[in-house]
C-alpha positions in Angstrom: 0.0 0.0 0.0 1.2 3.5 -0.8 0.6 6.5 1.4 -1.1 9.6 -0.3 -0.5 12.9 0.7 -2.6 15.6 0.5 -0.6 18.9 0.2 -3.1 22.0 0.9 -2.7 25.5 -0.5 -2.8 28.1 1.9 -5.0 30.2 -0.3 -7.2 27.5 -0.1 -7.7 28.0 3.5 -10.4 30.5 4.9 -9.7 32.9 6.4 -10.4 33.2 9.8 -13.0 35.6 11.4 -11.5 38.8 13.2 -12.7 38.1 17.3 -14.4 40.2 19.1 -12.2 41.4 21.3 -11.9 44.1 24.0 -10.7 46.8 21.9 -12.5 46.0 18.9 -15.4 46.3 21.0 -14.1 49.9 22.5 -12.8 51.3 19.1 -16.1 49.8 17.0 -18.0 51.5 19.6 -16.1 55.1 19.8 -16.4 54.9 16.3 -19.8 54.4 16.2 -20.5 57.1 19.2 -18.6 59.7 17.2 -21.0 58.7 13.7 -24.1 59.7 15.8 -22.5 63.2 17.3 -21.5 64.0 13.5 -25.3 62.8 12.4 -26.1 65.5 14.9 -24.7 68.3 14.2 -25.7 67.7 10.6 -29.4 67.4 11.3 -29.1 70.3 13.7 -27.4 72.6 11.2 -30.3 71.7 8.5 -33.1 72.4 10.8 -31.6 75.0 12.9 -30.6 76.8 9.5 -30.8 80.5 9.3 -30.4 82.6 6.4 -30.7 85.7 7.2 -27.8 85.4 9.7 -26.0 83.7 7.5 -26.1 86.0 4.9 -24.9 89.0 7.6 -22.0 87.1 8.5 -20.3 85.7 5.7 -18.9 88.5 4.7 -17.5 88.6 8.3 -16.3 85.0 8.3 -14.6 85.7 5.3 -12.7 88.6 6.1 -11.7 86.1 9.1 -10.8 83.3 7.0 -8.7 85.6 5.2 -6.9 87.5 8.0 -6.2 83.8 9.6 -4.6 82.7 6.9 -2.3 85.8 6.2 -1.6 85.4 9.3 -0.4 81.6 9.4 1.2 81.9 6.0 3.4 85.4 6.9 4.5 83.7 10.2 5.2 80.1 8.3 7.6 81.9 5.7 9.2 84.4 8.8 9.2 81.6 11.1 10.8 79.2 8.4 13.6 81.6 7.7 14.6 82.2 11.8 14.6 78.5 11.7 17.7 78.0 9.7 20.2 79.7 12.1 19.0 78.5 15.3 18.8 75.1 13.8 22.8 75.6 12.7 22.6 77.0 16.4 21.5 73.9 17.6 23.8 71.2 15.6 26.9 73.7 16.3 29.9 72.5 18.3 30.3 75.8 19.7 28.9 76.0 23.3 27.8 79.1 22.8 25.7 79.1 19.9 24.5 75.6 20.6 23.4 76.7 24.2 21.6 79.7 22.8 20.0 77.4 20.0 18.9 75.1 22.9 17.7 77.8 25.0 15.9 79.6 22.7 14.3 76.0 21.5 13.4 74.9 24.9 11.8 77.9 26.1 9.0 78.2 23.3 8.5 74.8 22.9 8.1 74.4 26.4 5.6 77.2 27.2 2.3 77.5 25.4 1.7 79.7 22.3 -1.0 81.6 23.6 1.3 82.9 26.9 3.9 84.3 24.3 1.3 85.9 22.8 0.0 87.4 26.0 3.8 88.1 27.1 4.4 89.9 23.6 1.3 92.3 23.7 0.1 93.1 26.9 3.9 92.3 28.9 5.6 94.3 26.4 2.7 96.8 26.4 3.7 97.8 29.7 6.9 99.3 28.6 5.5 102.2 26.5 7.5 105.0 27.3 10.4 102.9 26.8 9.3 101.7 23.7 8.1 104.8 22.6 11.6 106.3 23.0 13.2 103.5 21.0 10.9 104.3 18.2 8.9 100.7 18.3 5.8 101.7 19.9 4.3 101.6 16.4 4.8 98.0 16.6 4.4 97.1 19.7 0.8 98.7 19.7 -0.6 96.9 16.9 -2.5 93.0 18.2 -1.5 91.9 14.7 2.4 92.4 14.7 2.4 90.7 18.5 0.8 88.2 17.2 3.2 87.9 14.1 5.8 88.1 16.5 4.4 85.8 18.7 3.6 83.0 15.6 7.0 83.7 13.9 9.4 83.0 17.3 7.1 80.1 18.0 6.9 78.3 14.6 10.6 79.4 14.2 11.5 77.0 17.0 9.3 73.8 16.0 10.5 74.0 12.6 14.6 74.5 13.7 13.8 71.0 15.4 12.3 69.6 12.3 15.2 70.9 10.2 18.0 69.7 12.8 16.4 66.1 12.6 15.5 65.9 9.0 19.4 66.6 8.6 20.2 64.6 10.7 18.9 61.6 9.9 20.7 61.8 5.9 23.2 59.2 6.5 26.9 60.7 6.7 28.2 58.4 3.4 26.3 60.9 1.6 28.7 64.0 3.1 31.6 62.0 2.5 30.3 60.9 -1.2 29.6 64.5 -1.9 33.5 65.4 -0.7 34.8 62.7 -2.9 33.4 64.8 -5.8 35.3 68.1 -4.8 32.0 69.6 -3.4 32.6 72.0 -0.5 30.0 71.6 2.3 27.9 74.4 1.6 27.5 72.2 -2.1 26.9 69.2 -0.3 24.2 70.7 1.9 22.6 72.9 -1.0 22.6 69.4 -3.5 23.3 66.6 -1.2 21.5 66.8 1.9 18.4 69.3 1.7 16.8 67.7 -0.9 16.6 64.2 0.9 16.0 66.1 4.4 12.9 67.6 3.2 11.5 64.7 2.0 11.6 63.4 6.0 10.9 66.7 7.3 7.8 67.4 4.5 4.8 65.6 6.8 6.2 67.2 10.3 6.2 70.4 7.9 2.4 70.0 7.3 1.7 69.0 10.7 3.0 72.0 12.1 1.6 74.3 9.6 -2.1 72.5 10.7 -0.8 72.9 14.3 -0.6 77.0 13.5 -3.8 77.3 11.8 -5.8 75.8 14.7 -3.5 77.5 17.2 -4.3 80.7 15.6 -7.6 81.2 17.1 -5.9 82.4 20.1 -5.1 85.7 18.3 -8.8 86.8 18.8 -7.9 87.4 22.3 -5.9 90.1 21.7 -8.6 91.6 19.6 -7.1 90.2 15.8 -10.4 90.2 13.7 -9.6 86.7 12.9 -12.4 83.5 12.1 -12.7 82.3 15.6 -12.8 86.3 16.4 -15.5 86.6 14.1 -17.5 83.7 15.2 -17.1 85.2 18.6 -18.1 88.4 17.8 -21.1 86.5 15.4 -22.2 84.7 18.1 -22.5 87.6 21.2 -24.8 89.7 18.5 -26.6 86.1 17.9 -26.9 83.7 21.3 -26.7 81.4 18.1 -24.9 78.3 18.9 -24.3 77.1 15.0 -21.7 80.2 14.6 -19.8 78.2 16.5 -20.0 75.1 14.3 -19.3 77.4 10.9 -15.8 78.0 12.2 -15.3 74.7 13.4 -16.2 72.9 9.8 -14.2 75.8 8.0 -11.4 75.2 9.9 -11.5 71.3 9.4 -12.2 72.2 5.7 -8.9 74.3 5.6 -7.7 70.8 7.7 -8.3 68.6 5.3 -7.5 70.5 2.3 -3.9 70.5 3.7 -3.4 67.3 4.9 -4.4 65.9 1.4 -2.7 68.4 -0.5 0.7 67.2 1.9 0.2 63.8 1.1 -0.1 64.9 -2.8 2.9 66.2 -2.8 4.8 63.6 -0.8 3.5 61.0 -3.3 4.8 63.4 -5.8 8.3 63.1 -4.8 8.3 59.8 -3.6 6.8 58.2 -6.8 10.8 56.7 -7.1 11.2 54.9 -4.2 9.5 51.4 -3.5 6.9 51.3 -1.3 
């Protein structure tokens, strides 16, 4: 008698069926919680619809949406230029620049955005006459230049840590490879390094430019007319609770419209490497 084996493919096997288990349980029913708020809000926003108030204020929210992202683009490109010496600053083998780099680093990444602000226009706001007599109370008086200010230092530090590590992290046979071809350093960083750094440092580019846009509803405390200052001042004229949720869907419109238009653009210059 002869033995006959049976050899079975594995694609012929099927597949098992996911368990239940605790955390499917949780996140099936978080997910499902946060499909009822969004049903919600939708039904509320169709029957609570208004539009005569809508109509008075969009020119308002517009103006708002415009100012917020003047606002978050000027203190991007500002920001993104500080960033590039403090981030030298901060790879440096100099003590002193690197400690200043540090310092400056650890200070406004470690206190929140909207006590710089506060520090920057009412803080300095207290020094006037000294200001005054230095010829920068012109400045100093205007809520939209503190809150430039205030943006720029803060963005400037976040993105010196994304530029430090994106550098970073380009292995050094590409500085020696770039030597071997009689490049000078400066060559080497301009050609070399830069271009693969900001292909790491593109996503943490987005995700702090997202960071500022949401971050920049703070401003409207120090009176900027921006969206969320709008929908404030909207909402005190209205007792109308779906100003509120205007600004927020704008804002996750503006969101969204980033984070896909990030991921465009990474796929872009990524369409080389395997996946």
């Amino acid at each position: 008698m002869t033995a006959v084996t049976h050899t079975v493919d594995v694609d012929d096997i099927p597949p098992r069926a996911r368990e239940w288990t605790r955390e499917r349980i949780v996140g099936t029913s978080l997910l499902g919680l946060w499909l009822i708020v969004f049903i919600a809000l939708v039904v509320y926003l169709i029957t609570a619809w208004n539009p005569e108030l809508f109509q008075r204020w969009a020119p308002a929210y517009w103006n708002g949406l415009v100012t917020t992202l003047q606002l978050v683009f000027v203190s991007i490109i500002l920001g993104a230029i500080l960033s590039i010496p403090v981030a030298y600053g901060r790879m440096s083998k100099n003590r002193v620049a690197s400690a200043l780099a540090y310092a400056y680093v650890y200070f406004f990444r470690g206190t929140p955005l909207l006590a710089q602000t506060f520090l920057i226009y009412y803080g300095l706001g207290s020094f006037r006459l000294q200001l005054e007599t230095v010829g920068l109370w012109v400045f100093f008086r205007e809520a939209w230049y503190c809150a430039i200010l205030a943006f720029t230092l803060n963005t400037a530090a976040y993105q010196a840590e994304i530029l430090r590590g994106a550098i970073q992290s380009v292995p050094k046979g590409q500085w020696e490879g770039g030597a071997a071809l009689g490049l000078h350093n400066l060559q080497i960083l301009r050609k070399v390094i830069l271009p693969q750094a900001l292909i790491v440092a593109l996503r943490p580019y987005g995700n702090e430019i997202i960071l500022m846009i949401k971050g920049s509803a703070i401003v409207a405390l120090i009176t900027v007319p921006d969206l969320m200052g709008q929908t404030r001042l909207a909402y005190s004229r209205s007792f109308d609770f779906q100003t509120y949720l205007w600004a927020a869907l704008i804002y996750l419109a503006i969101v969204e419209a980033l984070r896909h238009g990030i991921e465009w653009i990474e796929r872009s210059l990524t369409r080389h490497l395997v996946r």
